[in-house]
C-alpha positions in Angstrom: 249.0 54.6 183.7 249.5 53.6 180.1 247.9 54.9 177.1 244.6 53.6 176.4 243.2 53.6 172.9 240.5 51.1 173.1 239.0 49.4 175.6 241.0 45.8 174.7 244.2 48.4 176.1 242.6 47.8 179.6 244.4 45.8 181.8 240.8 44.9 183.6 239.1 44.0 180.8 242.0 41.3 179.5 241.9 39.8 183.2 237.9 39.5 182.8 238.1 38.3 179.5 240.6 35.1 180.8 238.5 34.3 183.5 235.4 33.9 180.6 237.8 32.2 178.7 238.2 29.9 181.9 234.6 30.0 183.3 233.4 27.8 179.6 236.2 25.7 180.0 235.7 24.6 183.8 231.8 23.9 183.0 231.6 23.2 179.3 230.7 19.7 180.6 228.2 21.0 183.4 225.2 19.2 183.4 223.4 21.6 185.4 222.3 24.1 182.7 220.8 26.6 185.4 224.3 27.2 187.2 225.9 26.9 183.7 224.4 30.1 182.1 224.2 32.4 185.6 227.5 31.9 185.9 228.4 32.1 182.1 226.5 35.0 181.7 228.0 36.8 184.9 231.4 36.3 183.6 230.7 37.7 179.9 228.8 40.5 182.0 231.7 41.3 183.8 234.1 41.8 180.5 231.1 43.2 178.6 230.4 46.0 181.2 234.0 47.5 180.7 233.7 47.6 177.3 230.3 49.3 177.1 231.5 51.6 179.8 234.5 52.4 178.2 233.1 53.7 175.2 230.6 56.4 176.5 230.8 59.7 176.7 231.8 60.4 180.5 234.0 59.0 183.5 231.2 58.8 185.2 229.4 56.7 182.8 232.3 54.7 183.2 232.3 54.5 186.4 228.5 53.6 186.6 229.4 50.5 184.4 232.4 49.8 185.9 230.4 49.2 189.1 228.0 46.7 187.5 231.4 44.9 185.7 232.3 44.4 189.7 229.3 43.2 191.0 229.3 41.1 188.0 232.8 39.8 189.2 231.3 39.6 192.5 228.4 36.8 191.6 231.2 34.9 189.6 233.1 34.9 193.1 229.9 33.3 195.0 229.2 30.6 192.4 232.6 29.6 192.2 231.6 28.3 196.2 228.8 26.6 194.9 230.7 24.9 191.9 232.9 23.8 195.1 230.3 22.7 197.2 229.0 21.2 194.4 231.9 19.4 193.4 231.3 20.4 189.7 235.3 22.0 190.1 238.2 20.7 192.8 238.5 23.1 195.5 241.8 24.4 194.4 240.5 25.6 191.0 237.2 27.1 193.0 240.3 28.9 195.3 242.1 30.3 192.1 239.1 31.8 190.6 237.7 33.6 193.4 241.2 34.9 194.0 240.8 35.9 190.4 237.5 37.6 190.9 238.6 39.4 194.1 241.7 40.4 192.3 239.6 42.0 189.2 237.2 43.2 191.9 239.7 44.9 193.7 241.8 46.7 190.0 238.3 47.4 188.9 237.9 49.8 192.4 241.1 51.5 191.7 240.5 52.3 188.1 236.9 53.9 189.3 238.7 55.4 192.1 241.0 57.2 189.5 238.4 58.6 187.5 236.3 59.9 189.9 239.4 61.7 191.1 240.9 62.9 187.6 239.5 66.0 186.2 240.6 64.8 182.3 
């Protein structure tokens, strides 16, 4: 693992902050506002929770927020099957994202995995 500096150094954090960037652009024309800002807001959750996490005191604080960024990551994955089902995205992009999501999900575990396990 790399030196990290500030939180922007975290590979998780830049992989959460493209799918925001690609959350607004696949429903900046959504008409359905509810959907809209869930999913928005679980997206800039997601990113937001690593940040905040990063920057307190302990690795278990961390951790603790690290755990909300992946359930966070968890709800974009679900509404990514409703934007399918809702045909408000094709099903390929609805695929790519909640490949995304799992992907984040799954780097987010490791990282929480590592510091529960380091003593630093």
């Amino acid at each position: 693992m790399g030196t990290v500096r500030n939180f922007e150094d975290l590979e998780i954090w830049k992989l959460s902050r493209e799918l925001v960037n690609l959350i607004y652009k696949d429903f900046r024309c959504c008409k359905d506002l509810t959907f809209k800002n869930q999913i928005t807001a679980s997206g800039i959750s997601t990113m937001n929770n690593i940040s905040e996490g990063y920057c307190r005191n302990s690795d278990r604080e961390f951790r603790f927020f690290l755990n909300i960024s992946k359930a966070s990551s968890s709800e974009v994955k679900s509404m990514y099957y409703i934007a399918e089902d809702q045909k408000y995205v094709t099903d390929d992009i609805a695929i790519e994202r909640r490949n995304r999501c799992q992907s984040l999900m799954n780097c987010t575990s490791k990282l929480m995995t590592y510091l529960k396990q380091s003593k630093v």
